[in-house]
N, CA, C and O atoms as a GROMACS GRO file, in nm:
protein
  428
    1UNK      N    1  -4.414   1.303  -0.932
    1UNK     CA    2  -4.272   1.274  -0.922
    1UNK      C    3  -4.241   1.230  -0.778
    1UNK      O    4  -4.300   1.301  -0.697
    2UNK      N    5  -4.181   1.153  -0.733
    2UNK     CA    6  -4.120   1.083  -0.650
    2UNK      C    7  -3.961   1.105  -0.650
    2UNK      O    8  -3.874   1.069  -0.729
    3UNK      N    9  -3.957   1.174  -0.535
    3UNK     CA   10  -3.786   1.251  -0.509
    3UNK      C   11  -3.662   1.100  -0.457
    3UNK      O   12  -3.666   0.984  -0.416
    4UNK      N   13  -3.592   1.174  -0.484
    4UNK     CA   14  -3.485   1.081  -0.474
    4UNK      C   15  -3.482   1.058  -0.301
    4UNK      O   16  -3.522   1.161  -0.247
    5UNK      N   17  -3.457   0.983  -0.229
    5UNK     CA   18  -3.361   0.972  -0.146
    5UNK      C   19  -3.284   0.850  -0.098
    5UNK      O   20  -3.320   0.734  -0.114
    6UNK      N   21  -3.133   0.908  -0.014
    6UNK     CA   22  -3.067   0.809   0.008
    6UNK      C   23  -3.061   0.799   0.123
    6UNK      O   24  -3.103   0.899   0.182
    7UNK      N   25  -3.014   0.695   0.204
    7UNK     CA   26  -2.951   0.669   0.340
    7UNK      C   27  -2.853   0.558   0.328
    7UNK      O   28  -2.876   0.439   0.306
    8UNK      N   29  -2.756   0.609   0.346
    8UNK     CA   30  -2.593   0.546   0.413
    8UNK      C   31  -2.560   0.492   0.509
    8UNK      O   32  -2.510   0.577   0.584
    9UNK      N   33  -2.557   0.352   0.572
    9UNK     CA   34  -2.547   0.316   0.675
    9UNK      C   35  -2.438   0.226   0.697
    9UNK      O   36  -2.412   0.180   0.586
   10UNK      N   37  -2.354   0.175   0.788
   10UNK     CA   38  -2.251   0.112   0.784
   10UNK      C   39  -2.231   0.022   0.880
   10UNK      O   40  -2.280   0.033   0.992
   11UNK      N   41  -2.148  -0.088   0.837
   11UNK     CA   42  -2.216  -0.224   0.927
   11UNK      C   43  -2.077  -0.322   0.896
   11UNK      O   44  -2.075  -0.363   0.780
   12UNK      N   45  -1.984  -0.357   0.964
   12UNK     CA   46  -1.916  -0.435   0.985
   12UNK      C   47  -1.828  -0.448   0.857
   12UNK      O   48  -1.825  -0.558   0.802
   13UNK      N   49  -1.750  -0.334   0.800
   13UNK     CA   50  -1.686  -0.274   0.674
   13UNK      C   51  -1.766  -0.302   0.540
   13UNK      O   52  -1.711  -0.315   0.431
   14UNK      N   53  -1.909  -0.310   0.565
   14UNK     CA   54  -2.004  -0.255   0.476
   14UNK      C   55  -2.065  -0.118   0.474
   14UNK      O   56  -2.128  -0.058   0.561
   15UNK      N   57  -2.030  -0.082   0.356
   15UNK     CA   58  -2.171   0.055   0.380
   15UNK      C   59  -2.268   0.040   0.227
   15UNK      O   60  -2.258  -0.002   0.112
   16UNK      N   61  -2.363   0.105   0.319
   16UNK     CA   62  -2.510   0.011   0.274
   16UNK      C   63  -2.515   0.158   0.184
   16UNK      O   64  -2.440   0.239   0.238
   17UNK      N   65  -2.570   0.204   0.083
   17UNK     CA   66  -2.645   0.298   0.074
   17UNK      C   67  -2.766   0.254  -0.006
   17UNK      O   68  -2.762   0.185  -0.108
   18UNK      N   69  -2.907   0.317   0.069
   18UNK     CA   70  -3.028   0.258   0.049
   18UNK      C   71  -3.083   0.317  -0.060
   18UNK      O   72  -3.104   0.427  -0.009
   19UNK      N   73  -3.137   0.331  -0.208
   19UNK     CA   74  -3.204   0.482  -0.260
   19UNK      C   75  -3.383   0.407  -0.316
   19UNK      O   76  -3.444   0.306  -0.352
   20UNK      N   77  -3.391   0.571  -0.278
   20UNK     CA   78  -3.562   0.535  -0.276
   20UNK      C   79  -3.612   0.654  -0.365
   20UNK      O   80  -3.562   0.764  -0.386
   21UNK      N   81  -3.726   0.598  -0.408
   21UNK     CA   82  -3.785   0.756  -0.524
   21UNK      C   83  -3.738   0.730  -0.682
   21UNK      O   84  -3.691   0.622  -0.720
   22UNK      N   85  -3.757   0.839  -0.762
   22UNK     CA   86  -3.717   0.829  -0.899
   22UNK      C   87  -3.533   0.879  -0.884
   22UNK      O   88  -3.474   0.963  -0.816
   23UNK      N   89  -3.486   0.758  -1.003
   23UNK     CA   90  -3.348   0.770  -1.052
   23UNK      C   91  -3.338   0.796  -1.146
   23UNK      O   92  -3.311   0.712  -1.232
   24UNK      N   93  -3.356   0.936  -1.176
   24UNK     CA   94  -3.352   1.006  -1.404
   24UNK      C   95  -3.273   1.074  -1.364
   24UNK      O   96  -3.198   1.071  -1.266
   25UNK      N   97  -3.295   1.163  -1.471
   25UNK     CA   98  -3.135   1.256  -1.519
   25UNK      C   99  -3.172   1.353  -1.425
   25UNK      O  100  -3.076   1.429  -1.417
   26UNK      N  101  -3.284   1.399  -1.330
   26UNK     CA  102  -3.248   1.482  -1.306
   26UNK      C  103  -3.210   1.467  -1.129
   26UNK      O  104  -3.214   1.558  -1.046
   27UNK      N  105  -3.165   1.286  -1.101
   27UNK     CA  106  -3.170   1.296  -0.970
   27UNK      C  107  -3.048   1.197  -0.961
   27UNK      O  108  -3.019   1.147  -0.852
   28UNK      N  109  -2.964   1.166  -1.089
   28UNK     CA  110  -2.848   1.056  -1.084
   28UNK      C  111  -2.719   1.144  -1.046
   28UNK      O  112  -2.631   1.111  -0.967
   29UNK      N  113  -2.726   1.244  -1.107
   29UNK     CA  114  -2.603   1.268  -1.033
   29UNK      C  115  -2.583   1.316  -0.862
   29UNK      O  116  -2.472   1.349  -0.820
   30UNK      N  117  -2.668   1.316  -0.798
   30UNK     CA  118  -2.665   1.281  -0.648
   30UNK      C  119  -2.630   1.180  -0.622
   30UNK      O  120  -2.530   1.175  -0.551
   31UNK      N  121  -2.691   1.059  -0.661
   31UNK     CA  122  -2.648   0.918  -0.633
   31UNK      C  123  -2.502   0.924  -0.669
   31UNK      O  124  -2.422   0.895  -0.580
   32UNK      N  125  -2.444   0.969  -0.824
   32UNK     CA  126  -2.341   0.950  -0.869
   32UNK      C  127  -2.200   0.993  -0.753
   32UNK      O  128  -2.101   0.928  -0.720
   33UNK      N  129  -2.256   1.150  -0.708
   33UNK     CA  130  -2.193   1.173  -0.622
   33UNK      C  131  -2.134   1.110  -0.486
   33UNK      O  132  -2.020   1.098  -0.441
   34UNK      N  133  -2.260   1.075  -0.440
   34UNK     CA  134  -2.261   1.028  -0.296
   34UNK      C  135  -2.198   0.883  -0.339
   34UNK      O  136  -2.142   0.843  -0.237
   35UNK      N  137  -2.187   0.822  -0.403
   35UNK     CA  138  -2.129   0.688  -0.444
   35UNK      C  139  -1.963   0.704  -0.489
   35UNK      O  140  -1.877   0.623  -0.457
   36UNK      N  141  -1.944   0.807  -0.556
   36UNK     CA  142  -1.798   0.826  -0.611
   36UNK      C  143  -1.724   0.845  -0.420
   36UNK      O  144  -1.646   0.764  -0.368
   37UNK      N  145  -1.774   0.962  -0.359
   37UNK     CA  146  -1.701   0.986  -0.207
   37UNK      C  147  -1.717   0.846  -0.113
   37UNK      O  148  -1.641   0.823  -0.019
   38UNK      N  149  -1.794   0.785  -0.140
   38UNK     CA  150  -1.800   0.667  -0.051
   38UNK      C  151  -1.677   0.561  -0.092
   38UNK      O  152  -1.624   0.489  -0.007
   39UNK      N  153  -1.642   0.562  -0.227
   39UNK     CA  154  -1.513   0.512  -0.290
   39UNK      C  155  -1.481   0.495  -0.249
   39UNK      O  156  -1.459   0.394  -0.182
   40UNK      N  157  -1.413   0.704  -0.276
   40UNK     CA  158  -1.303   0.765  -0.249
   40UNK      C  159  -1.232   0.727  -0.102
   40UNK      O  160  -1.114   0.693  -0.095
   41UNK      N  161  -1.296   0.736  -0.018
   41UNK     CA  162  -1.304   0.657   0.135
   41UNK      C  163  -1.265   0.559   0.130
   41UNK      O  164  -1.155   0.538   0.181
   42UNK      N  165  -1.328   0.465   0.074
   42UNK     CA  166  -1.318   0.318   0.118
   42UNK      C  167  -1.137   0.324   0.026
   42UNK      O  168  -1.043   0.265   0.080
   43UNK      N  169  -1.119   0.388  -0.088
   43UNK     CA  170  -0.964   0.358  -0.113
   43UNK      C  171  -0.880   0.406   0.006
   43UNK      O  172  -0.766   0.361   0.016
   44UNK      N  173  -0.915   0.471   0.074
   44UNK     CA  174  -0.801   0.482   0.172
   44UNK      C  175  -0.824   0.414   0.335
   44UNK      O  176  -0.770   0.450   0.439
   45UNK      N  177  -0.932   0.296   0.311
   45UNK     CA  178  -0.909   0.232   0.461
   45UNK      C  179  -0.832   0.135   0.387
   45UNK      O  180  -0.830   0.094   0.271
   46UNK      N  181  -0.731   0.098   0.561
   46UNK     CA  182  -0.569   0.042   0.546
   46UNK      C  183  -0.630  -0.113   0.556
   46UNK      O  184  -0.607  -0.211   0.485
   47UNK      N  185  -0.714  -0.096   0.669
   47UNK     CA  186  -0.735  -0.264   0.734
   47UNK      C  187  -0.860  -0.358   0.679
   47UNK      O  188  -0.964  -0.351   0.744
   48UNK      N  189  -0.856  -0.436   0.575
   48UNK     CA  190  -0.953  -0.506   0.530
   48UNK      C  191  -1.036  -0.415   0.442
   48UNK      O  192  -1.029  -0.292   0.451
   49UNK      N  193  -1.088  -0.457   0.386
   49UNK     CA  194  -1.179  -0.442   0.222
   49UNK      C  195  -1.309  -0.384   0.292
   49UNK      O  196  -1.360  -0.433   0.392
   50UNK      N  197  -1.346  -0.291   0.237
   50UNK     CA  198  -1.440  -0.222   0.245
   50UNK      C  199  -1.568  -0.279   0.132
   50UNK      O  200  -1.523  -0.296   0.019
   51UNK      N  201  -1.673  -0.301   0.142
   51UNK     CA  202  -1.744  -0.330   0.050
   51UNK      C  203  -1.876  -0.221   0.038
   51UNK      O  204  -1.942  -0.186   0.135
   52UNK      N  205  -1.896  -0.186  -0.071
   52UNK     CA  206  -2.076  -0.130  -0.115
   52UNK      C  207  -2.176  -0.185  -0.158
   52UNK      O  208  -2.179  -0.256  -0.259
   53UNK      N  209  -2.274  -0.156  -0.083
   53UNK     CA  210  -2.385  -0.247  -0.154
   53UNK      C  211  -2.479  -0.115  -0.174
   53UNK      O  212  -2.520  -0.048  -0.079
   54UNK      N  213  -2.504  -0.090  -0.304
   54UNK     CA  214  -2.681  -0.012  -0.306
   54UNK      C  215  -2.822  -0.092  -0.330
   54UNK      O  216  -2.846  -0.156  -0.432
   55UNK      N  217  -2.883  -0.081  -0.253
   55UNK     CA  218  -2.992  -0.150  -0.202
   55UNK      C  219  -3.108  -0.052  -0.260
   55UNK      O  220  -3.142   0.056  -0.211
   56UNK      N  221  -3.150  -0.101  -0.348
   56UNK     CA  222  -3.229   0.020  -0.457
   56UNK      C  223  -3.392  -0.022  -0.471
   56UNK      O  224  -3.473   0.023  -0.551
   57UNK      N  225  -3.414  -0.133  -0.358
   57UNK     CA  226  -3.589  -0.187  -0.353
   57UNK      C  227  -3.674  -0.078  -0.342
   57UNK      O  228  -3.785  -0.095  -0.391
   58UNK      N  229  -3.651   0.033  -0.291
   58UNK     CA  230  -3.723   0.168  -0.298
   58UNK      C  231  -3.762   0.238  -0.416
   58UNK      O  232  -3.865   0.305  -0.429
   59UNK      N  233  -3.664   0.216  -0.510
   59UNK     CA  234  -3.637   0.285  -0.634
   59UNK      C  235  -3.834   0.266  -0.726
   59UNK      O  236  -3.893   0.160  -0.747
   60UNK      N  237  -3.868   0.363  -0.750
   60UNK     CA  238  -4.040   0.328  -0.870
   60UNK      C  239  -4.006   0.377  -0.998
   60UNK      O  240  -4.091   0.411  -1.080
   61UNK      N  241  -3.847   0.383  -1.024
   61UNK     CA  242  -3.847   0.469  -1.166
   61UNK      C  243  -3.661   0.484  -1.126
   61UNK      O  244  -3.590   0.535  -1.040
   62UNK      N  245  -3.641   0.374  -1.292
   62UNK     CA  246  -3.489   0.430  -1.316
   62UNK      C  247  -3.471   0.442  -1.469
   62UNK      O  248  -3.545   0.384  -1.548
   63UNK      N  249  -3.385   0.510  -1.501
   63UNK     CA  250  -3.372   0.582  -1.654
   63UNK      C  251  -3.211   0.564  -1.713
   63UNK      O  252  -3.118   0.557  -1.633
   64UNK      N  253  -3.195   0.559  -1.820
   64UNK     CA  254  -3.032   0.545  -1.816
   64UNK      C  255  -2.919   0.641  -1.797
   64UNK      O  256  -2.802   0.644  -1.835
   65UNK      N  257  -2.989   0.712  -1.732
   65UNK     CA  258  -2.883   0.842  -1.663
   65UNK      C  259  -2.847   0.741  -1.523
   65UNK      O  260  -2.730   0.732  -1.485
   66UNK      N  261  -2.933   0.686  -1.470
   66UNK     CA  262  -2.949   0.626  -1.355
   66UNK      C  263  -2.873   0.512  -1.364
   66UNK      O  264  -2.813   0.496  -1.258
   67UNK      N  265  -2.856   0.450  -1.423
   67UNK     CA  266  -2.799   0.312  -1.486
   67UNK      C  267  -2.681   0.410  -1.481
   67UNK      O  268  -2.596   0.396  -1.393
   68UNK      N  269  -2.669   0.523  -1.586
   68UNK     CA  270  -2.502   0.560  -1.608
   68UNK      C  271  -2.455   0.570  -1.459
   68UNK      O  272  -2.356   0.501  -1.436
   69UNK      N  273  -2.501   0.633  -1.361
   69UNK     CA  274  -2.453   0.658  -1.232
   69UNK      C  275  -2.448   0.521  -1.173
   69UNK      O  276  -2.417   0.531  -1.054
   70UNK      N  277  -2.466   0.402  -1.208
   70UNK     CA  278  -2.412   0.246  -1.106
   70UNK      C  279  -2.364   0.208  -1.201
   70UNK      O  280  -2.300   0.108  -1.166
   71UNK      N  281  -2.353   0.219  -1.288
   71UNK     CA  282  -2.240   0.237  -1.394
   71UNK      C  283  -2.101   0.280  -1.389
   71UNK      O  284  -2.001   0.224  -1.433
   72UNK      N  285  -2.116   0.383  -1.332
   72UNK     CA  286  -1.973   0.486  -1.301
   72UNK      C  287  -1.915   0.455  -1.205
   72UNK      O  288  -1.793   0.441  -1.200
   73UNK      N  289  -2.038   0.427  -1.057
   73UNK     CA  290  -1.928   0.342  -0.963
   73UNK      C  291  -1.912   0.227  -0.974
   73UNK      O  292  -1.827   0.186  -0.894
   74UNK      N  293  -1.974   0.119  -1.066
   74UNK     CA  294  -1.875   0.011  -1.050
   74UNK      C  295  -1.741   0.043  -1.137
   74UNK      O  296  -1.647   0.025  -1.059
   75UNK      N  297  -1.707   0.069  -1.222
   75UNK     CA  298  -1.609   0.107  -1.316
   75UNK      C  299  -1.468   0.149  -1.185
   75UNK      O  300  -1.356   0.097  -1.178
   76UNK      N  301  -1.529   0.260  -1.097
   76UNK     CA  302  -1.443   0.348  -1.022
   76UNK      C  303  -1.418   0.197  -0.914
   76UNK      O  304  -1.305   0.176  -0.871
   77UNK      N  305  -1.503   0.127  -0.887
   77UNK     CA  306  -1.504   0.009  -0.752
   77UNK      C  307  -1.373  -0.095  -0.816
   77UNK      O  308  -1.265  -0.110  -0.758
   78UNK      N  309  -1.408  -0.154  -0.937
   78UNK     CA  310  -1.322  -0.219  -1.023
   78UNK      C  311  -1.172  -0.174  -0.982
   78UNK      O  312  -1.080  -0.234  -0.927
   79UNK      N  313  -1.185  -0.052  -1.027
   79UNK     CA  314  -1.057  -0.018  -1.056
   79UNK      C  315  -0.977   0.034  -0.909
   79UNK      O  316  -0.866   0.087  -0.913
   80UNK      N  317  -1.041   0.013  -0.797
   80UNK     CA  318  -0.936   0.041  -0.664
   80UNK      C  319  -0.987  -0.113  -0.588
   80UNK      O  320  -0.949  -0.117  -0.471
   81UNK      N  321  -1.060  -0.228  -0.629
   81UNK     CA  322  -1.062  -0.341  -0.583
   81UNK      C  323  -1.123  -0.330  -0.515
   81UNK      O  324  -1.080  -0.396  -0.420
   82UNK      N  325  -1.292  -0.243  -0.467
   82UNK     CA  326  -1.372  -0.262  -0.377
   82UNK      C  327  -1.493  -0.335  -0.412
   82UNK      O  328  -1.565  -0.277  -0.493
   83UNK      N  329  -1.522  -0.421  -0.380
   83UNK     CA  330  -1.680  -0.524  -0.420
   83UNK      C  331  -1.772  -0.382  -0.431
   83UNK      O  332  -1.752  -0.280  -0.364
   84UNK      N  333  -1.854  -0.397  -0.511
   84UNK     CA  334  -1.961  -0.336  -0.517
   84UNK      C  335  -2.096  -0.421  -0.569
   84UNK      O  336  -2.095  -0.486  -0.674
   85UNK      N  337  -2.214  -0.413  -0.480
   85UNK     CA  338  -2.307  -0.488  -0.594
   85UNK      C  339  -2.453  -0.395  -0.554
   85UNK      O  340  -2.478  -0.322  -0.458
   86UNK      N  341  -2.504  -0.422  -0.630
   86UNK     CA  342  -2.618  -0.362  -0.636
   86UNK      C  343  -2.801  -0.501  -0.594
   86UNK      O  344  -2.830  -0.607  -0.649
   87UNK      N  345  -2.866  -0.433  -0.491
   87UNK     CA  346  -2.918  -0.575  -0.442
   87UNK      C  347  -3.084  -0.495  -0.417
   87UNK      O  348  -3.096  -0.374  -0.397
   88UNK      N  349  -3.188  -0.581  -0.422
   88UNK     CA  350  -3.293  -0.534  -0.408
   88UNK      C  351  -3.348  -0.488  -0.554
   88UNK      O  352  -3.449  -0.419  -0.537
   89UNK      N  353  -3.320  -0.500  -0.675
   89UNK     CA  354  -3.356  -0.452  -0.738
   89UNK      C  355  -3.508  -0.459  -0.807
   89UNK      O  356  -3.507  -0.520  -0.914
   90UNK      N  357  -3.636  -0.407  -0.767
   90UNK     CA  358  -3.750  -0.429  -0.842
   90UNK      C  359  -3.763  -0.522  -0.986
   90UNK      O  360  -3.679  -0.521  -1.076
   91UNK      N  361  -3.860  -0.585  -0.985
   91UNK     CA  362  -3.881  -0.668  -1.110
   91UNK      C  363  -3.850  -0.558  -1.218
   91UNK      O  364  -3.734  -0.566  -1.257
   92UNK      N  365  -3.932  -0.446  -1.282
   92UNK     CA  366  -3.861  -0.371  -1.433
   92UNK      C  367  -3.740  -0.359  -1.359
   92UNK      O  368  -3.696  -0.442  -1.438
   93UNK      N  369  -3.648  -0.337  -1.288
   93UNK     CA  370  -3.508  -0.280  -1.301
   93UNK      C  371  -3.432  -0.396  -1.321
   93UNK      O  372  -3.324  -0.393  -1.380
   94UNK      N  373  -3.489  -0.510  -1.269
   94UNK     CA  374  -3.432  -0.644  -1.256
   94UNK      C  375  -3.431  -0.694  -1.465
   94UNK      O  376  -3.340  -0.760  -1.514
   95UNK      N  377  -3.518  -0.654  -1.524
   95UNK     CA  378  -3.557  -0.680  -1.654
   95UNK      C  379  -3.484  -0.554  -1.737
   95UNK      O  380  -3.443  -0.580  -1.850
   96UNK      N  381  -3.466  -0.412  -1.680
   96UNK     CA  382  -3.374  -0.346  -1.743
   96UNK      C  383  -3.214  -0.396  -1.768
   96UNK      O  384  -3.149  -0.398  -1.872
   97UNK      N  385  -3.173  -0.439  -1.608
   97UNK     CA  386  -3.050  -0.544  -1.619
   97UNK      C  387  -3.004  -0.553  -1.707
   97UNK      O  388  -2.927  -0.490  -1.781
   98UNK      N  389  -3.102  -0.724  -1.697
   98UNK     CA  390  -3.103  -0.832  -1.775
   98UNK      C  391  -3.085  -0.809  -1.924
   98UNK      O  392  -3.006  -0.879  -1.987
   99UNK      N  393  -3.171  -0.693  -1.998
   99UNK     CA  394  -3.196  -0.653  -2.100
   99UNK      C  395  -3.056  -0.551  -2.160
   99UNK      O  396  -3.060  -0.514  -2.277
  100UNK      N  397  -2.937  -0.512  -2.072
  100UNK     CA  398  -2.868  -0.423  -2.094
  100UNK      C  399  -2.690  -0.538  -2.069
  100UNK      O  400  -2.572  -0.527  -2.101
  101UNK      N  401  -2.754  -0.609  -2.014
  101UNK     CA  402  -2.621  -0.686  -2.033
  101UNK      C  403  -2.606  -0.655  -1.866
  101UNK      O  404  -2.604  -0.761  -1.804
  102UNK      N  405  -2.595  -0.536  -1.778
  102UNK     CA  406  -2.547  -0.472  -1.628
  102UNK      C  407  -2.587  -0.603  -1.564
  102UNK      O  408  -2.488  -0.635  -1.498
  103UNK      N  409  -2.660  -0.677  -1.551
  103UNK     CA  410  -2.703  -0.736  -1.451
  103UNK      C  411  -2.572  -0.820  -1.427
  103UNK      O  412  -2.537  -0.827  -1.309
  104UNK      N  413  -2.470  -0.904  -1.548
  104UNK     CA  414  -2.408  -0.933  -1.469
  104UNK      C  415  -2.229  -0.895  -1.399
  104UNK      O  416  -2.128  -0.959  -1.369
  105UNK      N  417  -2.289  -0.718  -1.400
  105UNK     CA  418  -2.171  -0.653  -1.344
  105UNK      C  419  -2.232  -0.613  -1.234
  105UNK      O  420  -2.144  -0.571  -1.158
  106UNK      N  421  -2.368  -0.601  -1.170
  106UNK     CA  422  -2.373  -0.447  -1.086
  106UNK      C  423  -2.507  -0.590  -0.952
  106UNK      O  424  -2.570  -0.554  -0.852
  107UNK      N  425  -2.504  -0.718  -1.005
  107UNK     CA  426  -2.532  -0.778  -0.940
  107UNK      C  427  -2.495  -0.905  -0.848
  107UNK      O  428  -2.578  -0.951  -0.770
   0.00000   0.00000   0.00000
């Protein structure tokens, strides 16, 4: 098994968050988390648009718990007008996408 991790970095009203390791059920709702508060944030800066990008080239394993969690924040991004996209994605995740219809919401 290959553990989850993230890093959050922020760059000119981007914040990056990077995730690396396995994304299943038993490691999405961390992501889910750390993605919903990064929102939550970005709804309350006043000056210019905040954008997210998860940068998931690290990722060796995603599951549709994992999908549900970039799932959930674009839904939450949509709905307070923050870009969100999802970038780096490995060839199978790139073919999970494609295969699920997400690719052309979360890319």
């Amino acid at each position: 098994m290959d553990p989850l991790h993230l890093t959050t970095s922020r760059d000119d009203g981007t914040v990056t968050v990077s995730v690396s390791g396995e994304l299943d059920i038993a490691t999405a709702e961390v992501l889910r988390g750390r993605l919903a508060r990064l929102l939550r944030e970005a709804g309350h800066v006043r000056n210019g648009t905040l954008s997210l990008v998860v940068e998931v080239s690290g990722l060796s394993f995603i599951d549709a718990a994992g999908l549900g969690a970039l799932v959930s924040a674009q839904n939450q991004a949509m709905s307070q007008d923050t870009p969100l996209r999802v970038t780096g994605a490995p060839p199978s995740m790139r073919r999970l996408l494609r295969i699920t219809g997400l690719d052309a919401h979360l890319t």
